[in-house]
TORSEDREN-635779 format. One record per residue (C-alpha): residue in one letter; x, y, z. Coordinates in steps of 0.2 Angstrom, whole numbers, padded with zeros to 4 digits, always signed. Example, Ala and Ser with C-alpha at 12.3 -4.5 7.8 and 13.67 -1.06 7.14 Angstrom:
! TORSEDREN-635779
A+0062-0022+0039/S+0068-0005+0036/
***
This chain:
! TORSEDREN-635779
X-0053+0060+0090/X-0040+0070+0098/X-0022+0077+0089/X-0008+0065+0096/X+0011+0069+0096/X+0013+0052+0091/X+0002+0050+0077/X+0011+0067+0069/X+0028+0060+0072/X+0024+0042+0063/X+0018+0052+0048/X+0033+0063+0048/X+0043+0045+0047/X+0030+0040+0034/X+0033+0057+0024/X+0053+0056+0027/X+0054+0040+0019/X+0045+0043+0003/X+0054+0059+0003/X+0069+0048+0004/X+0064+0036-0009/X+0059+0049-0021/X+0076+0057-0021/X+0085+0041-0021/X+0077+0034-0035/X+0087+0041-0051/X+0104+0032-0041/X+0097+0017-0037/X+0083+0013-0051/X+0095+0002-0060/X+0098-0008-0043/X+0078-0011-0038/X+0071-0013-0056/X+0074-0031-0055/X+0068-0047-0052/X+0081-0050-0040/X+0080-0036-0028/X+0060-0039-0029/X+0061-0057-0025/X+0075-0054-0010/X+0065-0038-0003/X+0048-0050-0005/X+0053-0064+0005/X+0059-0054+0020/X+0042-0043+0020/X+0032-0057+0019/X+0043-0067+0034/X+0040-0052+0045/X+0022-0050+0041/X+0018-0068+0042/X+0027-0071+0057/X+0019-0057+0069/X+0002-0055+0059/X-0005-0069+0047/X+0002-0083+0055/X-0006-0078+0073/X-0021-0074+0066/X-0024-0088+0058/X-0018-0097+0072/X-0034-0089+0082/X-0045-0094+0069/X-0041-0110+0067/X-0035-0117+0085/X-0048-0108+0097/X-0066-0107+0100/X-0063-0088+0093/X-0074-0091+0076/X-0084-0074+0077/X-0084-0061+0062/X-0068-0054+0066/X-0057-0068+0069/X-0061-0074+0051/X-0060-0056+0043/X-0043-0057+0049/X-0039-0076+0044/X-0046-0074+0025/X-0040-0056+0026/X-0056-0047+0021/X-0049-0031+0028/X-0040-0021+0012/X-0025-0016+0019/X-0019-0034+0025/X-0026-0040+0011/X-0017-0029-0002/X+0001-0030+0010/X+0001-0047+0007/X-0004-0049-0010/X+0010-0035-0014/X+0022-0047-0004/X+0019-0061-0012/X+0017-0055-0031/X+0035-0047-0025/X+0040-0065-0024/X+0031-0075-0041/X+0028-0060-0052/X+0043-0060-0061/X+0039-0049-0072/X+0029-0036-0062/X+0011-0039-0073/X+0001-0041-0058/X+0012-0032-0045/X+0013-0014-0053/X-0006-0015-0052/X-0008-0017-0035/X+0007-0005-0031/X-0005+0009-0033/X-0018+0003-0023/X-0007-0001-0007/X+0003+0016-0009/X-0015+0023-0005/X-0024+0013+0007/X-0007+0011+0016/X-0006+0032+0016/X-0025+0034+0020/X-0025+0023+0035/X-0007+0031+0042/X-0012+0049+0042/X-0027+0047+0052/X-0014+0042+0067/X-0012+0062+0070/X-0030+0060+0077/X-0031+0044+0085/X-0040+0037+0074/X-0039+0018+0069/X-0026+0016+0084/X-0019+0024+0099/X-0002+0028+0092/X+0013+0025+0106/X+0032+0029+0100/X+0039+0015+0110/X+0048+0000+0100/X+0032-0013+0103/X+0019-0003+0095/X+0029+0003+0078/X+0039-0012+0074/X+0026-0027+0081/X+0009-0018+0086/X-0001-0023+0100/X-0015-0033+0098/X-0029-0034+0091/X-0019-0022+0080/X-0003-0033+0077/X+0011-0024+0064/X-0004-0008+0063/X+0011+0003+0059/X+0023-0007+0050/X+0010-0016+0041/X+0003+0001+0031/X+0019+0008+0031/X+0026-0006+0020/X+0011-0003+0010/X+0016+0015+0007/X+0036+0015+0004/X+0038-0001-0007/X+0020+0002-0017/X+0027+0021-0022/X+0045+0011-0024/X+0036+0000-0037/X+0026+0014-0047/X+0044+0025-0048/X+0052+0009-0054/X+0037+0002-0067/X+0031+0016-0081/X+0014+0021-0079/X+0001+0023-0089/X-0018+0026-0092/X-0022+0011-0095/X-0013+0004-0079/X-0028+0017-0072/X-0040+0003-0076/X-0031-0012-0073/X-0030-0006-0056/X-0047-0003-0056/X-0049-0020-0060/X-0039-0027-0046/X-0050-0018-0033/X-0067-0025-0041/X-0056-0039-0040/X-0054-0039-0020/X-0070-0034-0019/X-0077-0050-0027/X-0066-0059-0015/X-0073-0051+0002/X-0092-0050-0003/X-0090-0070-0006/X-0082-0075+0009/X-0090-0065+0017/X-0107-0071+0012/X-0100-0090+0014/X-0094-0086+0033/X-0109-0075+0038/X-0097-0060+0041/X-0104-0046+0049/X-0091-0035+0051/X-0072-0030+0048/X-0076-0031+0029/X-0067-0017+0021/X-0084-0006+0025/X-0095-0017+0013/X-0107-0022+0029/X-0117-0011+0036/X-0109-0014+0054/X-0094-0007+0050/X-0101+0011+0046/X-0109+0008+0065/X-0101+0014+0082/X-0087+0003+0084/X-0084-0003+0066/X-0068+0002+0057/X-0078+0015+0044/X-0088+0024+0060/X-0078+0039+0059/X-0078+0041+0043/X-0097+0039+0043/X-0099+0052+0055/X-0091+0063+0043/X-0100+0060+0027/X-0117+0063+0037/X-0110+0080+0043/X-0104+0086+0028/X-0121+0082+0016/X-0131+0085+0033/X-0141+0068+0033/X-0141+0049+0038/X-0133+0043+0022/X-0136+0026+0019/X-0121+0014+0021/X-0124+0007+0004/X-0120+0026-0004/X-0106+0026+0009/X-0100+0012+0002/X-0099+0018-0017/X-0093+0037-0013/X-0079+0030-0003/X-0074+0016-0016/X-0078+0027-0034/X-0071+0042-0023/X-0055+0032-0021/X-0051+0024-0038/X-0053+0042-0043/X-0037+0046-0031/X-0029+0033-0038/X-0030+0037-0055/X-0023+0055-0053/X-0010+0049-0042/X-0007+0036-0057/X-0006+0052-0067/X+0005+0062-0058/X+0019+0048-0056/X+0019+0048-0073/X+0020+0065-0074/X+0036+0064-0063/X+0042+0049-0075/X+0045+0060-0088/X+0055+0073-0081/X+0074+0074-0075/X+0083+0067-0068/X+0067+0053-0065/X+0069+0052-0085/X+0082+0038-0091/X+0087+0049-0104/X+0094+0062-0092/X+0102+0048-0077/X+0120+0048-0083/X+0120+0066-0087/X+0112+0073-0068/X+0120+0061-0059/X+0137+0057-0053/X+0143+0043-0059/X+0150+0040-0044/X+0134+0041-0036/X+0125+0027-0045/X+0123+0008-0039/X+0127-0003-0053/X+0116-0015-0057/X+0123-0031-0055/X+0111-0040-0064/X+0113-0031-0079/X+0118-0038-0095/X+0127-0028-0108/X+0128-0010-0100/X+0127+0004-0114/X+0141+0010-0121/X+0148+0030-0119/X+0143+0033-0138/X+0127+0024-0134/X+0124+0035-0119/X+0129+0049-0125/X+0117+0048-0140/X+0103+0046-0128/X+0108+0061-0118/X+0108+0072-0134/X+0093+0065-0141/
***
């Protein structure tokens, strides 16, 4: 692993726009909090993501001789963050009510933000700042960039918009145990070997996706750690993460001008997007009653 120039400027882009996002939110909440923006913003992810990664994959596995361990990781999206982009996409589009959707917003916020900020180092990827490697990827790492990067701005997009709470702690727990479920048995169907999310032992070996990462955990607790304690630090160690960062969103929930109680108040009313899906939209008594309150 070596510092790359590269790598540093994708996660300056990566922090800019979550920067962006966040400061953005109070004026536009009232624009993304519906179905309709979700269901429009859906669609066009998953067209791009099919197009230049699912859809050639799955065209590998299904057309070619190419059957081996990684060909069908990628077709039955075994790896987490595919797995989690797509599902996000798609729940974007048939979640209309977000039940499922702000579940998983937490968990692709993270694994998209882990997988980015490695890029500084080289590792996962050789990062390149030309338009072919950010915006398509080369293969075998097709969308690498824009893949985990949707991940990251549209899952913290969703947690800002959708109230968090503990219990959404553990029903996001649940939707990891869930995918979890999902690799270890089609993975054992397909005898897949490797590119499983870490849940093999060749994936904690040289080559495999977790390799580095390995090398770390045994240099820190000075031992050959088994994979299968690997395995559990890395995924106890994350919902952990997850939690907290579950916990500070709702933190930031409650103060202004993130608070609904203080958006007319803080921001200019010229400054907001209307949200033309509202209904009725609150009167100034109303509004000034809350703002009081």
């Amino acid at each position: 692993m070596a510092f790359t120039f590269a790598g540093l400027v994708l996660v300056i882009i990566t922090a800019s726009l979550v920067g962006f996002v966040f400061l953005l939110h109070p004026a536009i909440r009232k624009a993304t909090n519906t179905y309709s923006f979700w269901l429009c913003t859906g669609v066009v992810l998953m067209t791009y993501i099919a197009v230049f990664r699912f859809y050639p994959d799955i065209i590998t596995y299904a057309t070619n001789q190419d059957r081996g361990s990684t060909a069908t990781s990628k077709a039955f999206l075994l790896d987490i963050c595919p797995f989690m982009c797509f599902t996000m996409c798609a729940l974007m589009i048939i979640d209309y009510k977000r039940w499922i959707l702000r579940h998983v917003a937490p968990i692709a916020f993270f694994c998209g933000l882990v997988t980015i900020i490695p890029l500084i180092f080289s590792y996962g990827a050789n990062p390149e700042l030309t338009f072919q490697w950010i915006f398509l990827g080369i293969k075998p790492n097709a969308l690498y960039f824009m893949l985990h990067l949707i991940m990251v701005v549209f899952g913290f997009m969703l947690m800002l918009n959708n109230r968090q709470s503990l219990r959404a702690c553990w029903w996001s727990a649940a939707v990891f145990a869930g995918f979890i479920a999902y690799v270890l048995t089609i993975s054992n169907i397909f005898d897949v070997t490797n590119n499983v999310s870490g849940l093999v032992a060749n994936d904690w070996n040289a080559g495999g996706e977790f390799y580095y990462l390995g090398q770390f955990i045994d240099k820190t607790l000075k031992g050959n750690i088994e994979f299968g304690y690997k395995v559990g630090a890395i995924y106890i160690g994350s919902i952990i993460v997850i939690f907290v960062w579950i916990a500070i969103v709702r933190l930031i929930q409650k103060l202004p001008p993130w608070n609904d109680k203080y958006f007319v108040k803080i921001i200019p009313e010229d400054m907001i997007i209307k949200d033309v899906f509202a209904t009725d939209p609150p009167s100034e008594q109303q509004t000034n009653l809350e703002i009081n309150s």
